[in-house]
VEXKEGU-120032 format. One record per residue (C-alpha): residue number from 1; residue in three letters; x, y, z negated. Coordinates in Angstrom, 3 decimals. Example, Ala and Ser with C-alpha at 12.3 -4.5 7.8 and 13.67 -1.06 7.14 Angstrom:
BEGIN
REC,1,ALA,12.300,-4.500,-7.800
REC,2,SER,13.670,-1.060,-7.140
END
This chain:
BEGIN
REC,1,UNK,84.268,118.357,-100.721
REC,2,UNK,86.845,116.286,-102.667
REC,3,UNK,90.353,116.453,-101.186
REC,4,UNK,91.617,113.190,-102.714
REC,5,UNK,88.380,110.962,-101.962
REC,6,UNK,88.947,111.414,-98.574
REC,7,UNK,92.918,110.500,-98.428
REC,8,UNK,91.378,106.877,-99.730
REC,9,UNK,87.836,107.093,-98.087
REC,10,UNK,89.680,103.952,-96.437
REC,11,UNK,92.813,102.599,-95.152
REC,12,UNK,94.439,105.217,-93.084
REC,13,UNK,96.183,107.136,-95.714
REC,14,UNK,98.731,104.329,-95.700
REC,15,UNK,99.051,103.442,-92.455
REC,16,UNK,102.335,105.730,-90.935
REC,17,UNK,102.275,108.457,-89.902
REC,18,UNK,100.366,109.326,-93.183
REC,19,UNK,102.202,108.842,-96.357
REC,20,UNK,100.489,109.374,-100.015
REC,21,UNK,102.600,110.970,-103.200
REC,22,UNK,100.541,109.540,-105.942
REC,23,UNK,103.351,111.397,-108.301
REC,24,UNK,101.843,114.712,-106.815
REC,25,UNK,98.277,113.365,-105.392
REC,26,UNK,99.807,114.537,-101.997
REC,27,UNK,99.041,113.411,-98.428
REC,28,UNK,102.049,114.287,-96.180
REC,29,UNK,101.988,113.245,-92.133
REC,30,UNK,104.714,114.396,-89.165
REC,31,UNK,102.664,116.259,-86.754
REC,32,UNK,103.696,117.230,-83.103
REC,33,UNK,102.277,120.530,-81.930
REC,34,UNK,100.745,121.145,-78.143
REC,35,UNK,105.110,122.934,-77.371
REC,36,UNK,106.412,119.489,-78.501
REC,37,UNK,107.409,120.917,-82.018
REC,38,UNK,108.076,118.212,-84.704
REC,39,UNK,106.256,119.212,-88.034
REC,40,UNK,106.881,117.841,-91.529
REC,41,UNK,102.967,118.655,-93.390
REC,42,UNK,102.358,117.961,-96.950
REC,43,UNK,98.746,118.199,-98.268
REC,44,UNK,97.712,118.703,-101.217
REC,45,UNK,94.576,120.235,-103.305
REC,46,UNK,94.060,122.149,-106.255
REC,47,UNK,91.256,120.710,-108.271
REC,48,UNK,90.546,118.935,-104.782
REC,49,UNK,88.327,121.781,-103.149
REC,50,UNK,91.299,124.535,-102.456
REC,51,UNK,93.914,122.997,-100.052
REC,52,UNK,97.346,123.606,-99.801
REC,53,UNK,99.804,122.848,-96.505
REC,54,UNK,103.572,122.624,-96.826
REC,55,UNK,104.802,122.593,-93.302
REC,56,UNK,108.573,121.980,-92.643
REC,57,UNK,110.198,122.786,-89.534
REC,58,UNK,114.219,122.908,-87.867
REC,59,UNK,112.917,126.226,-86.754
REC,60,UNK,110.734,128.858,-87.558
REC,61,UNK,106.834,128.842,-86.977
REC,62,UNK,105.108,131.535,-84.944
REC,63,UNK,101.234,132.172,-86.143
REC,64,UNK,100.050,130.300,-83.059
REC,65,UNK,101.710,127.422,-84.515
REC,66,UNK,100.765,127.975,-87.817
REC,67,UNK,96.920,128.308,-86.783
REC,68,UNK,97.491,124.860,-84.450
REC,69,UNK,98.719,123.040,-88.069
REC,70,UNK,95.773,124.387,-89.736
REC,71,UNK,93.804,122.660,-86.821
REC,72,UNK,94.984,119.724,-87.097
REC,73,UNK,95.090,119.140,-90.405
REC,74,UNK,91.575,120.278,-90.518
REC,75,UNK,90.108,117.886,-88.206
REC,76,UNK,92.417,114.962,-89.802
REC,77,UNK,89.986,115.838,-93.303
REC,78,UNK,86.950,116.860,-91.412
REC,79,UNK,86.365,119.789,-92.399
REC,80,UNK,84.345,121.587,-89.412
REC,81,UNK,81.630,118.678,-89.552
REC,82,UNK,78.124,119.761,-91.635
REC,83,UNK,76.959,117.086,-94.052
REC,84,UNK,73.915,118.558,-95.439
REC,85,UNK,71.481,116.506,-93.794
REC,86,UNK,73.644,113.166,-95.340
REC,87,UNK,74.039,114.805,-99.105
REC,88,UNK,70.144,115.453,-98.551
REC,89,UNK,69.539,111.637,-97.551
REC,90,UNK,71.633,110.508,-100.417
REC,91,UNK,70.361,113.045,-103.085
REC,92,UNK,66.598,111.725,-102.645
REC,93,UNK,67.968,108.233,-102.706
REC,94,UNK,68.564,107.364,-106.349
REC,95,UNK,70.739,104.384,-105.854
REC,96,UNK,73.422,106.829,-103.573
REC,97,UNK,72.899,110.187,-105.564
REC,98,UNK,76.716,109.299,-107.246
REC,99,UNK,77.666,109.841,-103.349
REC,100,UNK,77.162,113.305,-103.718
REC,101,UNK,78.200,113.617,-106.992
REC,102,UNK,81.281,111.859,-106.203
REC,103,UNK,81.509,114.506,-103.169
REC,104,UNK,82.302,111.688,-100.655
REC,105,UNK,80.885,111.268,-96.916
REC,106,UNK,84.612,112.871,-95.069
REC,107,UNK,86.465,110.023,-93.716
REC,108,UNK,90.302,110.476,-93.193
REC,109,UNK,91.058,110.567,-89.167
REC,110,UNK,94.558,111.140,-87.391
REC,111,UNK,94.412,114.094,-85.146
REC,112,UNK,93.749,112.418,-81.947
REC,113,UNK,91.569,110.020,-80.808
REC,114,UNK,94.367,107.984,-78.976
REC,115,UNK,96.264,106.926,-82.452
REC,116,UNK,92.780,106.544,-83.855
REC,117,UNK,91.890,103.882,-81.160
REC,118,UNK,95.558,102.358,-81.298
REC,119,UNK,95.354,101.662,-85.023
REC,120,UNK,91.961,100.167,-84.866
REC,121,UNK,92.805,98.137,-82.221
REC,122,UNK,95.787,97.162,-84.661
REC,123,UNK,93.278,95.994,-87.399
REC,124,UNK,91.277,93.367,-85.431
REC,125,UNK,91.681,89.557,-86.374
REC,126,UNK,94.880,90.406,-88.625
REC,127,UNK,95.679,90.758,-92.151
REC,128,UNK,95.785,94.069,-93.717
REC,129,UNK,99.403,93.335,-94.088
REC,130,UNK,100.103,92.796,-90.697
REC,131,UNK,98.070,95.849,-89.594
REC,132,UNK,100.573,97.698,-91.435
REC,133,UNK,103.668,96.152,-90.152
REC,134,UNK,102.408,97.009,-86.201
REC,135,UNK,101.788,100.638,-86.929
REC,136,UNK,105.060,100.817,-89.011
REC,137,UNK,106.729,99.299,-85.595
REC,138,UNK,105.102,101.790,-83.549
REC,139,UNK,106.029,104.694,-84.987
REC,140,UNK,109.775,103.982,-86.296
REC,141,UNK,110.370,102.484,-82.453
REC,142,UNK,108.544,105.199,-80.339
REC,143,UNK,107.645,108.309,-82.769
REC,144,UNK,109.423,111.067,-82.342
REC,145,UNK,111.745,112.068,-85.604
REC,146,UNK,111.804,114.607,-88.111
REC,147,UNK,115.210,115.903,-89.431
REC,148,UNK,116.268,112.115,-89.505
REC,149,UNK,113.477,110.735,-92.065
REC,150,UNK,110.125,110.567,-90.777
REC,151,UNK,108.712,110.425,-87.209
REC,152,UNK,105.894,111.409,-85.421
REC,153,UNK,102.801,108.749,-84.216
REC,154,UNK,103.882,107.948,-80.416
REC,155,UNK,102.721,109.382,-77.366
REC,156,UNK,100.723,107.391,-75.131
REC,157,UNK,103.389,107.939,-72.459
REC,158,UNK,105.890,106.641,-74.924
REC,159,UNK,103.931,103.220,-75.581
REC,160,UNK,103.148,102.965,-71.655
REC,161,UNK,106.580,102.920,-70.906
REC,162,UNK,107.395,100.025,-72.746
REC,163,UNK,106.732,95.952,-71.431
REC,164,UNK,104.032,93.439,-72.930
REC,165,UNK,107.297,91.588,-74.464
REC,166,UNK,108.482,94.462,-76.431
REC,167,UNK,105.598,95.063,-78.239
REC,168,UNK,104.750,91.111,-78.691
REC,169,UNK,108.249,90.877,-79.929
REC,170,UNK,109.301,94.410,-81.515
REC,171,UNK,106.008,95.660,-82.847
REC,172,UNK,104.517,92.089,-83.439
REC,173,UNK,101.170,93.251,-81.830
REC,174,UNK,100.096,89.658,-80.163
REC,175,UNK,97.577,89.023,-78.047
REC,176,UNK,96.944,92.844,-78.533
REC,177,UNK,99.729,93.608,-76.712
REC,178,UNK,98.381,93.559,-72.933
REC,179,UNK,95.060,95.851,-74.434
REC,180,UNK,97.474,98.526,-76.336
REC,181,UNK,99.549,99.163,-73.209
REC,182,UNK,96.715,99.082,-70.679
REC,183,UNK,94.837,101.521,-73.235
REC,184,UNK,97.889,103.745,-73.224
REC,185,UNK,98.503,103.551,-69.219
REC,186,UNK,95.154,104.897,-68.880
REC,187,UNK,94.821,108.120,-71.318
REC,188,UNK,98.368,108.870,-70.219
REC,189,UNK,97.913,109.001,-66.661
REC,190,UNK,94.578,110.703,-67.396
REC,191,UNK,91.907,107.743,-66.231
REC,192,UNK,90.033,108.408,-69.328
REC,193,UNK,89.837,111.545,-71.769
REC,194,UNK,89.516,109.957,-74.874
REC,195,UNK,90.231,113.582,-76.556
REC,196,UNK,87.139,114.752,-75.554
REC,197,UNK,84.899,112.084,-77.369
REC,198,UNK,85.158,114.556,-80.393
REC,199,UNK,83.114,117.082,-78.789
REC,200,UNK,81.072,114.920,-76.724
REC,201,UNK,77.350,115.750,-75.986
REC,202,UNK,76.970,112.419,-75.133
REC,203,UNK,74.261,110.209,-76.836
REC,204,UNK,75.712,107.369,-79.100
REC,205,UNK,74.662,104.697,-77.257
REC,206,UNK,76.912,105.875,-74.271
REC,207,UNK,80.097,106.679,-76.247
REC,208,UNK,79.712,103.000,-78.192
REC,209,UNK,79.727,101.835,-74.391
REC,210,UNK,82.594,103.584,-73.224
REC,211,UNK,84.314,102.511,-76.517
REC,212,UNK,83.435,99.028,-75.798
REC,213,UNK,84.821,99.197,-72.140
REC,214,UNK,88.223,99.453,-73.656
REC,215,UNK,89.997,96.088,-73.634
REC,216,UNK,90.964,95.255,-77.117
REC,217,UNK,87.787,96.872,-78.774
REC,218,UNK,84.408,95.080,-79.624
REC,219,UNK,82.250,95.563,-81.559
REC,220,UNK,83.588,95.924,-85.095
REC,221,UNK,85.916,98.289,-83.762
REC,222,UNK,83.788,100.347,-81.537
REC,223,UNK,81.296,101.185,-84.350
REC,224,UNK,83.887,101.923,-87.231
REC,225,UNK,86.010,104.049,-84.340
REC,226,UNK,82.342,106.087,-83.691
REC,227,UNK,82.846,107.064,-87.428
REC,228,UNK,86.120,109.051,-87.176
REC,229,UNK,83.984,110.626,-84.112
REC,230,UNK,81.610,111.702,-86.322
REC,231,UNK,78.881,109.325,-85.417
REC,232,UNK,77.394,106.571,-88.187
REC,233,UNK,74.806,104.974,-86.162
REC,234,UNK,76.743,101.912,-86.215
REC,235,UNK,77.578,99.430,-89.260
REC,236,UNK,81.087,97.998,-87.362
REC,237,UNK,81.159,94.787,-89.873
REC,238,UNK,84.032,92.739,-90.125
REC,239,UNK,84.741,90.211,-92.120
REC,240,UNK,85.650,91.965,-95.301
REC,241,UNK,82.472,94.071,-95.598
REC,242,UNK,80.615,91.127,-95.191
REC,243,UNK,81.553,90.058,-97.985
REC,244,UNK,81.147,93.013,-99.931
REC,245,UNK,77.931,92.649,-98.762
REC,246,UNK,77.235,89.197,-99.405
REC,247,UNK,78.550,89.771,-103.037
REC,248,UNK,76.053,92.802,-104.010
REC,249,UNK,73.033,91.537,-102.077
REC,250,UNK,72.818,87.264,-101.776
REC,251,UNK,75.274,86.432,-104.570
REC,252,UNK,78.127,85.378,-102.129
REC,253,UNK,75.449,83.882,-99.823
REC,254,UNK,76.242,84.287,-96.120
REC,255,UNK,72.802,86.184,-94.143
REC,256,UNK,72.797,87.481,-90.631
REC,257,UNK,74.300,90.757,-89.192
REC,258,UNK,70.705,91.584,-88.394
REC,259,UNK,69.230,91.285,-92.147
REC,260,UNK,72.304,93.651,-92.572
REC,261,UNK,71.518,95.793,-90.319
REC,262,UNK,67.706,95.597,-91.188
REC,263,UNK,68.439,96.931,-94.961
REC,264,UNK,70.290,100.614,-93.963
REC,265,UNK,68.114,101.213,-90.437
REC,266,UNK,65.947,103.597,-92.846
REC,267,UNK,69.183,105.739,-92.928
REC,268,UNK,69.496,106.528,-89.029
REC,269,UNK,71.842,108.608,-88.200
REC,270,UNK,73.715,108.091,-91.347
REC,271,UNK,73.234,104.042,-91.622
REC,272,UNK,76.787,103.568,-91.132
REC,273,UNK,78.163,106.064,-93.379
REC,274,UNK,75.887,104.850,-96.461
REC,275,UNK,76.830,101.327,-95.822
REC,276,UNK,80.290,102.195,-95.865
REC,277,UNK,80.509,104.128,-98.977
REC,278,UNK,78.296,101.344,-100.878
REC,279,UNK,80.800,98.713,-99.893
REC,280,UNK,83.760,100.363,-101.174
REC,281,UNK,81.982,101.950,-104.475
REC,282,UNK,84.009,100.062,-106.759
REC,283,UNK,86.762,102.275,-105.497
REC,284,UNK,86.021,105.230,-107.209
REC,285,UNK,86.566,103.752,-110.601
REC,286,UNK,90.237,103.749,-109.606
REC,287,UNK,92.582,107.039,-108.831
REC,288,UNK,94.378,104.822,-106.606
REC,289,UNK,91.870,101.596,-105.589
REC,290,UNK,94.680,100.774,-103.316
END
């Protein structure tokens, strides 16, 4: 376990609600518990294996709430999920032994499944840039607020209510706009559970399927949202890692997703995970590779 490898195990940690102190090495997010309390947290790690939460609050926390932070900010870092059969894949594998090493494999996640969708959704066929500015919009036009700073990520309710024009217009979403709100509608009138995907029993297949159902989300999407449900059996290549890819393997030569795929199926269950963590190795030369 490394706290601070998995605040930039990829791009969430910037995206709002999440907000990095690289003065401190902190990760800080606005929470809202299951009563509707508004909560400030601050993260940070001593020697990045003991973890420390600074939770602010207009009014004092019962344990119950306490606990419910301690949840949340639990399954945001991962820290229920058993990696030993990954460190055992990568620690017989000579070329991915600095995985372990590094102590890397957790990848950041929000603490629902909803704003984990909506943000993916957000990074389809966009710059990085403009991935940003949309889940900036969301939350500073729809989160709820903390003492007048920060604000909360919105509730699906909150982005249902709203028309296809606002967030063309307001949160600059696009043709993204009609999936986002019909996404929204449907987990806040309770058509689907997305929640429950976390715990699912549900072979992989199936949940890619139901992930693919969802207007807005294809493939790319569907197999890098499996990974913040703790399933790797899919690559979800986009453009960048392509490239990546292209770069280490073919010399900037362009191959097929298949001869892709064909090089991590020896991984299974892990494939994903591994290809991930080899694409963005020349980020851990860097405290901050971004």
């Amino acid at each position: 376990f490394n706290f601070w490898r998995i605040v930039y195990s990829h791009g969430w940690c910037v995206l709002l609600p999440f907000r990095v102190d690289k003065d401190k090495m902190g990760l800080s997010r606005v929470i809202r518990l299951n009563n509707g309390t508004i909560v400030d947290c601050k993260i940070t790690s001593d020697k990045n294996t003991r973890l420390n939460i600074c939770a602010r609050s207009t009014k004092e926390l019962s344990k119950n709430q306490i606990s419910e932070i301690k949840d949340q900010i639990g399954n945001c870092l991962r820290l229920r999920e058993n990696f030993s059969d990954f460190y055992n894949i990568v620690n017989t594998t000579p070329k991915y032994r600095w995985i372990s090493k590094a102590k890397s494999g957790r990848l950041l996640r929000a603490p629902s499944v909803f704003e984990d969708i909506i943000k993916m959704i957000c990074t389809t066929n966009c710059s990085w840039a403009l991935t940003e500015i949309m889940v900036e919009n969301l939350v500073g036009d729809l989160g709820e607020t903390f003492d007048g700073n920060y604000r909360s990520f919105p509730l699906p309710e909150k982005i249902a209510g709203k028309s296809e024009k606002f967030l063309r217009k307001r949160v600059r979403a696009g043709y993204r706009a009609p999936f986002i709100l019909e996404f929204a509608d449907k987990v806040a009138s309770g058509k689907i559970d997305v929640e429950s995907w976390r715990s699912s029993d549900l072979p992989t297949e199936e949940l890619y399927r139901q992930l693919r159902s969802i207007k807005g989300v294809g493939n790319y999407a569907a197999g890098n949202i499996l990974k913040l449900l703790g399933r790797y059996d899919y690559l979800g290549l986009d453009s960048w890692v392509r490239s990546r890819y292209y770069e280490l393997y073919h010399n900037g030569r362009q191959v097929s997703d298949k001869t892709i795929e064909r090089r991590y199926a020896q991984y299974g269950k892990w494939r994903g995970l591994i290809f991930w963590l080899e694409m963005t190795k020349h980020w851990f030369e860097h405290k901050f590779p971004f």
